[in-house]
C-alpha positions in Angstrom: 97.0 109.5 121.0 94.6 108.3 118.0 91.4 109.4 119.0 89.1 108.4 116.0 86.1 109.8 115.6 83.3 107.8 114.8 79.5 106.7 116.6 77.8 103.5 116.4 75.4 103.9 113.6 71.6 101.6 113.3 73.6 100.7 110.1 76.6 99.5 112.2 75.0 98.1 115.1 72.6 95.7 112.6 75.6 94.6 110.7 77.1 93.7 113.8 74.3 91.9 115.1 74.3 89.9 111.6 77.9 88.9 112.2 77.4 87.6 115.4 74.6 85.7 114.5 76.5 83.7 111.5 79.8 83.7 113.9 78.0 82.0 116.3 75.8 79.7 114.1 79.0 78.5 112.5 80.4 77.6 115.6 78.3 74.9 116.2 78.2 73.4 112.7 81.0 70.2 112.3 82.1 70.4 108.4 84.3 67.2 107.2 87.4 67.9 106.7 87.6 67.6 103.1 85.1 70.3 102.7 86.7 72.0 105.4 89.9 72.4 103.4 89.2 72.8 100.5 86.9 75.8 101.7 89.7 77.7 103.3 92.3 76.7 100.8 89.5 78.7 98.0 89.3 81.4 100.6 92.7 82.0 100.5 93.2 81.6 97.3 90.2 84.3 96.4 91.8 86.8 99.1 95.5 86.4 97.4 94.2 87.1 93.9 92.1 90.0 94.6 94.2 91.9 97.4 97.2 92.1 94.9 94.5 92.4 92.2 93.5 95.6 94.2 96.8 97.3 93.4 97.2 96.1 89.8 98.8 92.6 89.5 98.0 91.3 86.2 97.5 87.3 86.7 94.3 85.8 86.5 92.5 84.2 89.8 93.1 80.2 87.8 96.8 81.7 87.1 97.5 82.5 90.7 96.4 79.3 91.5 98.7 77.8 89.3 101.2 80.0 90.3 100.7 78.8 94.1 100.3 75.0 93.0 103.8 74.5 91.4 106.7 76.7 92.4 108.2 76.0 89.0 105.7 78.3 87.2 106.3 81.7 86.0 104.7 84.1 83.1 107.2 86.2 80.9 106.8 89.5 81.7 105.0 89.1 84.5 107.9 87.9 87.2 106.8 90.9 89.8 103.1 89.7 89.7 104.1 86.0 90.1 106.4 87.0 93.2 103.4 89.4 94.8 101.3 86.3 94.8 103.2 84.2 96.5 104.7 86.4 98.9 101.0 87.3 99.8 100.0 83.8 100.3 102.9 83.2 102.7 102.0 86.1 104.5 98.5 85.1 104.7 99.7 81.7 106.3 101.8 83.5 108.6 99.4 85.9 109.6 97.2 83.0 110.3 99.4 81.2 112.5 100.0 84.4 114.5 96.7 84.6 115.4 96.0 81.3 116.4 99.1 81.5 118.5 97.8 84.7 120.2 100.1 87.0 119.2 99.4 91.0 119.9 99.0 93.7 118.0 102.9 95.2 117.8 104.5 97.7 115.5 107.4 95.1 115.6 104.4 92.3 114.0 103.1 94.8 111.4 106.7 95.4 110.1 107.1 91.7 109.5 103.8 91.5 108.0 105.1 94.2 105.3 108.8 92.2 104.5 106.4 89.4 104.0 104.4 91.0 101.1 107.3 92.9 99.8 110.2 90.6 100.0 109.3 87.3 100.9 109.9 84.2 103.6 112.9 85.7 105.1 112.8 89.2 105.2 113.8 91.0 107.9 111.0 93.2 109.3 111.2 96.6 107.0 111.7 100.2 108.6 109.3 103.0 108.0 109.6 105.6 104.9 112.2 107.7 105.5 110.9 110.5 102.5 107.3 111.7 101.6 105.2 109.3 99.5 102.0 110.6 96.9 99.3 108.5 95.5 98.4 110.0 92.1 95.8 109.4 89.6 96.8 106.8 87.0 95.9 108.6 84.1 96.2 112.4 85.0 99.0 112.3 87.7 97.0 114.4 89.7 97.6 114.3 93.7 95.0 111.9 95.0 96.6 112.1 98.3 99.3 113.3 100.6 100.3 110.9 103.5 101.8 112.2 106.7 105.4 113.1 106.6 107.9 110.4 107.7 109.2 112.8 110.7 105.9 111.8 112.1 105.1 108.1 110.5 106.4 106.3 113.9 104.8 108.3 116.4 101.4 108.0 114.6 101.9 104.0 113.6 102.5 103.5 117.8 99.4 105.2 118.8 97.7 103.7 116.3 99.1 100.3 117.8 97.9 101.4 121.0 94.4 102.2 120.0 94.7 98.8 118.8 95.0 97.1 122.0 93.6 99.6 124.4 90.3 99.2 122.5 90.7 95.3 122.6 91.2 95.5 126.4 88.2 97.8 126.3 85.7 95.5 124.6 85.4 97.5 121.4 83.9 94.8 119.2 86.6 93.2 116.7 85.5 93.9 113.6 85.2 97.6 114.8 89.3 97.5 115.6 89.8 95.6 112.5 88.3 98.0 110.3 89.9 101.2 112.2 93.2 99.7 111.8 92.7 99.3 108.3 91.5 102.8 107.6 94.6 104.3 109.9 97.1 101.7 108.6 96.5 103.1 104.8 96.4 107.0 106.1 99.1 106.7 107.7 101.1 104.9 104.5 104.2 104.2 106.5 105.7 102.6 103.4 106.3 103.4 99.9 104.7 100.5 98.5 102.7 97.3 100.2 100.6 99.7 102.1 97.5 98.2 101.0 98.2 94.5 101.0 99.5 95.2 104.4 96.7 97.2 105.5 94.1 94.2 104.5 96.5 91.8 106.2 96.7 93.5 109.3 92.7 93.6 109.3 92.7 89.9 108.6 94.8 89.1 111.5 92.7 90.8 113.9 89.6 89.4 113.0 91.5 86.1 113.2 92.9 86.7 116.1 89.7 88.2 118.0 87.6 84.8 117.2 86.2 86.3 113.5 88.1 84.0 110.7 85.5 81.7 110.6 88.2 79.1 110.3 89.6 80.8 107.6 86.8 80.4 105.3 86.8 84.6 104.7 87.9 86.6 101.9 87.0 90.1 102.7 89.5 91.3 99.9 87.8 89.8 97.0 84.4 92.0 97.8 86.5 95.3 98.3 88.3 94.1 94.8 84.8 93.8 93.4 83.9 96.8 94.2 86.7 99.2 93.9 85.2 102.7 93.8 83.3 101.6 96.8 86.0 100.6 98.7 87.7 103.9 97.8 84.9 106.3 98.3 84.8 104.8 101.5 88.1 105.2 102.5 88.0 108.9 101.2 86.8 110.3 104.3 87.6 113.9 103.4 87.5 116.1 100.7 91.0 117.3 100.9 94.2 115.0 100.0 96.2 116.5 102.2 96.6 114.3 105.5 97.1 117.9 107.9 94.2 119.7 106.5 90.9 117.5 107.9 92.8 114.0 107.4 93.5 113.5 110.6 90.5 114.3 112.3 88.1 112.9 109.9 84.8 111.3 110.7 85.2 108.0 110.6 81.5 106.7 110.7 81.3 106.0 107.1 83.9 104.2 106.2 83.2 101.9 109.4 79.7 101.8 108.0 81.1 100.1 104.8 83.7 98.2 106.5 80.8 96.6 108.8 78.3 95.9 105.8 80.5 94.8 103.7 82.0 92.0 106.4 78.5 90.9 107.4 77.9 90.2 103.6 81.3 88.0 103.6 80.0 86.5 106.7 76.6 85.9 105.4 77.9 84.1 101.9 79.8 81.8 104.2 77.0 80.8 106.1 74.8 80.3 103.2 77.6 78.0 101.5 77.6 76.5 104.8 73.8 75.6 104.8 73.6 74.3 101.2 76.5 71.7 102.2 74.9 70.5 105.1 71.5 70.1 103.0 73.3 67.8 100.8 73.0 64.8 103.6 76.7 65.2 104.7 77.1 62.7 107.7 78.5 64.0 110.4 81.8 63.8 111.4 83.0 61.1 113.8 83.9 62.1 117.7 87.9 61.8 116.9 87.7 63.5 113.6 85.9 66.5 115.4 88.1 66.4 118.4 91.4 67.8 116.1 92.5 70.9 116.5 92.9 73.2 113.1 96.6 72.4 112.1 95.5 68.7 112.2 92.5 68.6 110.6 94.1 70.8 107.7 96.7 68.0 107.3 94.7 65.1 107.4 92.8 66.8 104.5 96.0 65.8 102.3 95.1 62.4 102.5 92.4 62.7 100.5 94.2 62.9 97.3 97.3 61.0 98.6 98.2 57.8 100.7 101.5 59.7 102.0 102.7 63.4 102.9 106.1 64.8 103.5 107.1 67.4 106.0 107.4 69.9 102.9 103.7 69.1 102.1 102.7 69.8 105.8 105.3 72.8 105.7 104.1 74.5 102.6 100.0 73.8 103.9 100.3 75.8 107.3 103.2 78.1 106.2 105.0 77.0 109.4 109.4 76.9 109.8 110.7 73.4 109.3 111.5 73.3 112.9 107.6 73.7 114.0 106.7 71.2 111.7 109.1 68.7 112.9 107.3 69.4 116.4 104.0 69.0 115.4 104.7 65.8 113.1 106.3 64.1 116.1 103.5 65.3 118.4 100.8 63.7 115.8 102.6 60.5 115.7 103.0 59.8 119.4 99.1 60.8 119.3 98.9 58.0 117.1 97.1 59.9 114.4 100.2 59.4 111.9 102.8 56.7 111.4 106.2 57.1 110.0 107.0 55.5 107.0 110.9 54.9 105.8 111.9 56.1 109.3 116.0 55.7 108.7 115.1 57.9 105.4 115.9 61.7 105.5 113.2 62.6 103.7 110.9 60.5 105.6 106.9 60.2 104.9 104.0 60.0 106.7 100.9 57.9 106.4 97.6 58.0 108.2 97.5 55.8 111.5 95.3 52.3 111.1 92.5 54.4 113.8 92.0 57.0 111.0 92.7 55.0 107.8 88.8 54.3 109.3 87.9 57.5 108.7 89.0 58.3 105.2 85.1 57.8 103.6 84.8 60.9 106.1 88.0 62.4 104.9 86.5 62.1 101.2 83.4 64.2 101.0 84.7 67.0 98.6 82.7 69.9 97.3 82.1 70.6 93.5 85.0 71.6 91.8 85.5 75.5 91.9 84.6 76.6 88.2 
């Protein structure tokens, strides 16, 4: 079994402390929906430029958003970083959804997770290396480090799975497993390529999933992208490249410590955005407004730029198959929160009920423009 080794550090325990605090000061704050969305939608944004950013994709953080904006968009030359965006968006969406549904920590889930990076919307879940991988050095080619051999890849990715969710059953606070699962995810290196995208996703979607998404306002990867050598050191755990000679036994504490810090940080920015939005006189939400769930308030954010939306607009928003879409458009319009517009139409639209047309001065309070 995974065993890691690692202790509970003052350096730990007060960046958990100043986690909880913002997680739980969040909780109670109501943010309009407008500013609600268009805060996760920059979140997202941030954490699909810098991830693939991380491990070299060459388009600029207002080019991936165009990129992700018009599906007709490309750059000459730069085809592979175009696809690595988007393919890390949908997985982000995906991942999302997965952990709002409740789904566990499987090996079957992480496979998925890495045919959504590397191939796209409907790849099958990828299979393990089946030869030895090496990360070099850019410049000199020198070994920077030797993963496990594949003979042994899928015995170590299933105890690290069930570290995973023994330590959840266990109480092992979240971003602890989160940050574990990250560090073993990337020693391991089950795959040839994706192992880092992967590795941040599979983080992501255990913080999400254990209550710490902060409604998806994060974007963890943009400070480990903005700090590289920091984010290596810290995963660098042992002076030797070679996985069997100290690799697997490393102490852990350090990188945990960085891990830790570096999501209280995130979780502290957050918070502080938070506060100066709420200084501004924002009036608070009305009771229906704040009685949505996620899914809904996210789409009634469209109709703050738009009078009607389609079931691609709601599709492409929460990254959800036409068929769950279909459900949750029927189940908001027998809720009466939408109406149907050109019913006998196939590509039918959607407006906002007459009870929330009300609403839409609510619906309209936008942030400043992200420079």
């Amino acid at each position: 079994m995974f065993k890691p080794n690692f202790a509970i550090t003052n350096p730990i325990a007060r960046a958990l402390m100043d986690i909880g605090f913002v997680k739980a000061a969040l909780s109670g704050m109501h943010i309009p929906i407008a500013i609600e969305t268009a805060l996760r939608e920059q979140a997202r944004l941030r954490s699909t430029h810098y991830s693939t950013r991380i491990e070299g994709n060459r388009l600029t953080l207002a080019e991936a958003k165009e990129v992700l904006q018009n599906a007709k968009v490309s750059f000459h030359g730069r085809e592979r970083d175009v696809k690595e965006v988007r393919n890390y968006w949908n997985a982000l969406l995906r991942v999302e959804e997965w952990a709002d549904a409740g789904k566990p920590v499987t090996e079957e889930l992480i496979r998925q997770i890495h045919a959504l990076v590397e191939y796209g919307k409907r790849a099958k879940p990828t299979p393990y290396r089946d030869g030895q991988n090496v990360i070099r050095e850019a410049g000199s080619n020198a070994i920077i480090y030797l993963p496990p051999e594949s003979k042994d890849v899928s015995e170590l990715m299933t105890d690290m799975v069930k570290w995973v969710n023994k330590a959840e059953k266990d109480g092992v606070p979240t971003p602890i497993i989160a940050g574990m699962a990250h560090y073993q995810f990337v020693t391991i290196h089950p795959y040839y390529d994706g192992n880092g995208r992967t590795a941040r996703l599979l983080a992501t979607f255990i913080l999400h999933r254990g209550g710490y998404g902060l409604n998806g306002f994060i974007s963890l990867e943009e400070h480990h992208a903005r700090d590289l050598n920091g984010y290596y050191n810290a995963l660098s755990v042992h002076p030797h490249h070679n996985y069997y000679e100290g690799r697997a036994d490393a102490e852990l504490t350090p990188w945990l410590e960085y891990f830790t810090k570096t999501l209280a940080q995130v979780f502290q920015s957050v918070h502080k955005e938070a506060l100066a939005l709420a200084q501004k006189g924002i009036k608070a939400e009305p009771g229906p407004l704040r009685k949505l769930d996620k899914r809904a308030r996210a789409v009634l954010g469209l109709f703050v730029q738009t009078e009607t939306i389609s079931a691609s607009d709601v599709s492409k928003l929460l990254g959800l198959s036409d068929r769950m879409t279909r459900l949750l458009l029927k189940e908001w319009t027998e809720a009466s929160i939408l109406t149907v517009k050109n019913a006998a139409n196939r590509n039918r639209a959607y407006q906002l009920s007459a009870k929330y047309r009300q609403y839409l001065g609510a619906l309209s309070a936008m942030p400043p423009a992200e420079k």
